[in-house]
N, C-alpha and C positions, 0 to 999 in steps of 0.2 A: 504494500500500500504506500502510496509516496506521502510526500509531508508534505501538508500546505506551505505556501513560502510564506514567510513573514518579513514584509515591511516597513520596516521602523520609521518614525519621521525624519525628516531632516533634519539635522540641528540649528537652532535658530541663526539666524547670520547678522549678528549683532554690528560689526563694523560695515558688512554692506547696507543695513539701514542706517546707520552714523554716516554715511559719506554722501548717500544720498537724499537723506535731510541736511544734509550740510549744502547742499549742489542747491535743492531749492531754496533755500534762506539765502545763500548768496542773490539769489531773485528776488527776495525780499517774500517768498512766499514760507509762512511758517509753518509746519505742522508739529502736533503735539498731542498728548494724553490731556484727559479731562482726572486730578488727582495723578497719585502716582504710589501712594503706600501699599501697595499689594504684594504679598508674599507669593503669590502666583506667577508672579513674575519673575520668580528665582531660579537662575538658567536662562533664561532670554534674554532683561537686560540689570539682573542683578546676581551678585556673586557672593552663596551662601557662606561662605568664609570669613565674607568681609563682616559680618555679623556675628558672628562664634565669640566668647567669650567664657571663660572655663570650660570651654567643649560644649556648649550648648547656645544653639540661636535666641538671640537677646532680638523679641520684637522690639522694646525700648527701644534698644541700640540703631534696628533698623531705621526704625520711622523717625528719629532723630537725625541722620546722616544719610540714609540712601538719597535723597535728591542728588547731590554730589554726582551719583555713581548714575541717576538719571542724566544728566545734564552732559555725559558724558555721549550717549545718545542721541538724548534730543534736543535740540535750540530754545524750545518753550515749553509753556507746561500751563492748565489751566486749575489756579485755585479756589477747588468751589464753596472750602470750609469760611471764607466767609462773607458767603450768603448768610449763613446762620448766625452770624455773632459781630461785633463791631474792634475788631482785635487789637491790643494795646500795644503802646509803641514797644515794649519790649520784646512781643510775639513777632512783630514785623523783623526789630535787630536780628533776632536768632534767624526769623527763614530766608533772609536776607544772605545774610553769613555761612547757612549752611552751604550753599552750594557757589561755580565759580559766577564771577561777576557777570557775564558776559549771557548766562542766562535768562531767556526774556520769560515775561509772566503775564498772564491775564487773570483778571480777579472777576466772580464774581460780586457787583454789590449788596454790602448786607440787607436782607428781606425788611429790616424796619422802614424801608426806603420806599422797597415797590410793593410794599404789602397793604390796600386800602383798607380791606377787611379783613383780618385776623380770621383765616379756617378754620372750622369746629373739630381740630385737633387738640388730642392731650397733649402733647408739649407746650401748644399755648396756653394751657393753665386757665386761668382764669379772664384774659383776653380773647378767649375762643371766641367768636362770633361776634366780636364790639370793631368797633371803626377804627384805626388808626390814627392817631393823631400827628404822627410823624410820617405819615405818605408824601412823597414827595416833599420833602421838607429841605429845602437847598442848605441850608443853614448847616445844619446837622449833616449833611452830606460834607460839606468841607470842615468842619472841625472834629467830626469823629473821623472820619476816612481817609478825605484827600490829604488833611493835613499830615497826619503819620504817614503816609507814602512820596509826599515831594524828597525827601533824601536818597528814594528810591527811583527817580523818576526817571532813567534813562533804561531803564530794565521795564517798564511798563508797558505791554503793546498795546493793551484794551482794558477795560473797565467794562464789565455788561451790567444793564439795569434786568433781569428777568423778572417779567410780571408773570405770576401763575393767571391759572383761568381766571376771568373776571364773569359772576355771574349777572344774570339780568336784573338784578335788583341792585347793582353796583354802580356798573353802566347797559346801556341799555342799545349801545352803538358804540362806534368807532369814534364819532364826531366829540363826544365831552373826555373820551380818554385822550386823543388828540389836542384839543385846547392844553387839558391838564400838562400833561407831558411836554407840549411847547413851552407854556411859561416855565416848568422847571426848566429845561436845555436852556434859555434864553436868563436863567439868576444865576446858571454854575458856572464854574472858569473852565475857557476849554481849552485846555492846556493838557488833555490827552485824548486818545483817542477814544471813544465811546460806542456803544453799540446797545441795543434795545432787543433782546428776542422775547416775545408774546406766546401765547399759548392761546390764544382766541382766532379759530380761522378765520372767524368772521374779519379780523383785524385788518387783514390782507387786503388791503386795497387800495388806490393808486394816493387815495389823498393819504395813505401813513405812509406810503415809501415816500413821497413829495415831504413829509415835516420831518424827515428824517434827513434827508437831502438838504433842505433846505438849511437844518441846524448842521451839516456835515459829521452826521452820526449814522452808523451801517446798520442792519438788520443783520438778525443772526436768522441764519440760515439754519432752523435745529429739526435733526431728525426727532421724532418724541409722538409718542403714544397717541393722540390725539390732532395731533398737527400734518397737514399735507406733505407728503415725503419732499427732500430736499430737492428732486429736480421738479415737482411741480410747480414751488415756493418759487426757482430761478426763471421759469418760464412766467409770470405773471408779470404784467404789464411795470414798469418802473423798479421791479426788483435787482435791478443789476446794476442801477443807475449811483450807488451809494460814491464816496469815497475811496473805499476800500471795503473789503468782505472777509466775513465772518462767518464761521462754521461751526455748530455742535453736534455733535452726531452719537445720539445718546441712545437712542428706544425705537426700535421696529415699529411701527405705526398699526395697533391697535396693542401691543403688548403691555401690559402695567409694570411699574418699575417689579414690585414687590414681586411679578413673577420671572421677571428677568434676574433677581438675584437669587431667586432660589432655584432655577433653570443652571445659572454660569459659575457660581462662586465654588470654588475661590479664583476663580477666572485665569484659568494653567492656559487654557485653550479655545480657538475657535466653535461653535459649538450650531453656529445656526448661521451658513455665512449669508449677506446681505448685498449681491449684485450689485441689484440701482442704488441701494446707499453710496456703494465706494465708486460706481461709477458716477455720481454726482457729485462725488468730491473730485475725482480726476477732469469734469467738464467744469470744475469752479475752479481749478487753479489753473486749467488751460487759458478760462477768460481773464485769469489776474495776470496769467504770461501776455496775453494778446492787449492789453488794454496798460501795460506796466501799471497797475495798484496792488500795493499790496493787500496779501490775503492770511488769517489767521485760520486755523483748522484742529478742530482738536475732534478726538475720538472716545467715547467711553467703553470699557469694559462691557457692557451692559447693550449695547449695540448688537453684537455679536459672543462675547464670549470672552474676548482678550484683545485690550486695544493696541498692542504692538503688532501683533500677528496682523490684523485688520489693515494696520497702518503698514506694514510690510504690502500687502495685498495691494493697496490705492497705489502706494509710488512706485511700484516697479514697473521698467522701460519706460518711465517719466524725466 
C-alpha cells in the first residue's frame, strides 16, 4: 500500500515580505497589521527565543518589546488600543521607545470622541444608553490626545475618527452627521493627516466623500461585517477622490467579530482566505501608484485568519 505524501507548508519568508514592504513604502504606499501582540505569530515574524526567560516564554516580556522585532518587518503598524482609552503621556514614552524611530503609526481615536451614544454595553457601566457629552468635542481632542503625541509627530501617518453604527434615533440621515463632523474638522488643527471610517452604508454618498475632500480628510476604506466590501466602497461615485487612502481590512462582510475570533484564534494561520478583499487592496495601491498619493493599508487577523500570511498574499508580484 503506498503512503500518502505529505506536504508541509512553506516556511514563512519573513525577509521577502520585509523587502517588499520596504519597495512599497519607498512609494510612499504603506502596509501594515491592525495591533501586532499575537503569539500566533511566533515563527512568521517573531522569534520564540527572543522571549524565553529562565527557559520559559514570558508573554510580559513579549508584549512589552516585540514591536521592535515587528518593525523589523513592517514600516507601520495600526494602534487600535486607543480607541478605548485616552492614554497618558507616559504610555505614549514607552511605545514610542519600544521600537526603532523610523516606524510609522496610525492610531485609532479614543471612542469618547466618536461615541454620540454610549451602547447598551456592560463595559459602559452605567453610561450605557445616555448621550455623550464629549462627542465631538475639539477641545478635548487636542488636550487629551493630540497634545501627548506632537513629540511624536513625524512617526504619525493617520489618526482615524471610527464612528460605530449610528442608529435612527441618533441621526436619522447622512445630512446632520455631516454638519456635525464638518464643524468638528473645521475647530481641530490639521496638522496630520486624518481619516473618518463609518459603519453606516447609508453614509456613503457623494455629499460625505465631498466634506471629507473638502476638509482634506480620507475615508477608510474598511472591510467589516456590515459595510459594502472594499471594492464596492472604491467604485462609488467620489470615493477615490480623497487626499490620500486609507485601508482597514478587518471582517468578511456579514461575519461578527465574536465569530471570527472564535473561528481564527490564536491566529497561526490563514483559515478562510478572502479573494476580492486582497484583490481590493492590490486595485487600491495600484490607484495610489497611478495617481502618486499616498496610501495606508492595514490588515487584521480577523479578516482571514492571520494578517501577515494575508499580507504576504496582497503584495506578491506587486
Amino acid at each position: 500500500m503506498s503512503t500518502p505524501l505529505f506536504h508541509p507548508s512553506p516556511p514563512f519568508d519573513r525577509a521577502g515580505l520585509a523587502s517588499a514592504l520596504r519597495r512599497l513604502a519607498a512609494q510612499n504606499i504603506w502596509v501594515g497589521t491592525s495591533s501586532w501582540k499575537y503569539e500566533g505569530w511566533i515563527g512568521q515574524i517573531y522569534t520564540r527565543d527572543y522571549y524565553v526567560t529562565r527557559g520559559r516564554f514570558s508573554q510580559k516580556l513579549f508584549e512589552a518589546t516585540c514591536l521592535r522585532q515587528y518593525a523589523s518587518v513592517f514600516p507601520i503598524v495600526c494602534g487600535d488600543f486607543s480607541f478605548y482609552q485616552f492614554p497618558s503621556k507616559t504610555y505614549w514614552e514607552r511605545l514610542f521607545h519600544s521600537a526603532p524611530g523610523d516606524l510609522l503609526y496610525a492610531f485609532k481615536v479614543p471612542e469618547e470622541i466618536t461615541v454620540k451614544v454610549f451602547p447598551k454595553h456592560a463595559r459602559y457601566g452605567g453610561r450605557a444608553g445616555e448621550a455623550n457629552p464629549s462627542f465631538l468635542d475639539a477641545t478635548l481632542f487636542e488636550d487629551a490626545f493630540l497634545g501627548f503625541l506632537e513629540p511624536y509627530h513625524r512617526q504619525i501617518a493617520v489618526l482615524i475618527f471610527e464612528f460605530g453604527t449610528f442608529l435612527k434615533t441618533v441621526y436619522t440621515g447622512p445630512k446632520d452627521f455631516l454638519r456635525d463632523l464638518d464643524q468638528f474638522l473645521n475647530r481641530i488643527p490639521h496638522n496630520h493627516h486624518y481619516a473618518v471610517e463609518i459603519r453606516n452604508p447609508e453614509f456613503l454618498c457623494r455629499d460625505y466623500f465631498d466634506c471629507l475632500r473638502n476638509q482634506g480628510v480620507a475615508h477608510v476604506f474598511n472591510e467589516w461585517t456590515r459595510m459594502p466590501e472594499i471594492h464596492r466602497q472604491m467604485a462609488l461615485p467620489g470615493a477615490l477622490s480623497g487626499p490620500f487612502f486609507v485601508c482597514r481590512a478587518l471582517l468578511k462582510r456579514g461575519r461578527p467579530y465574536e465569530e471570527a475570533v472564535r473561528m481564527f484564534s490564536p491566529y497561526e494561520k490563514i483559515q478562510d482566505p478572502n479573494p476580492e478583499a486582497r484583490q481590493a487592496m492590490r486595485s487600491l495601491i495600484g490607484h495610489a501608484r497611478e495617481t502618486a498619493r499616498p496610501a495606508f493599508i492595514f490588515v487584521n487577523n480577523r479578516l482571514e485568519g492571520n494578517a501577515p500570511e494575508t499580507i504576504c498574499a496582497v503584495v506578491a508580484g506587486i
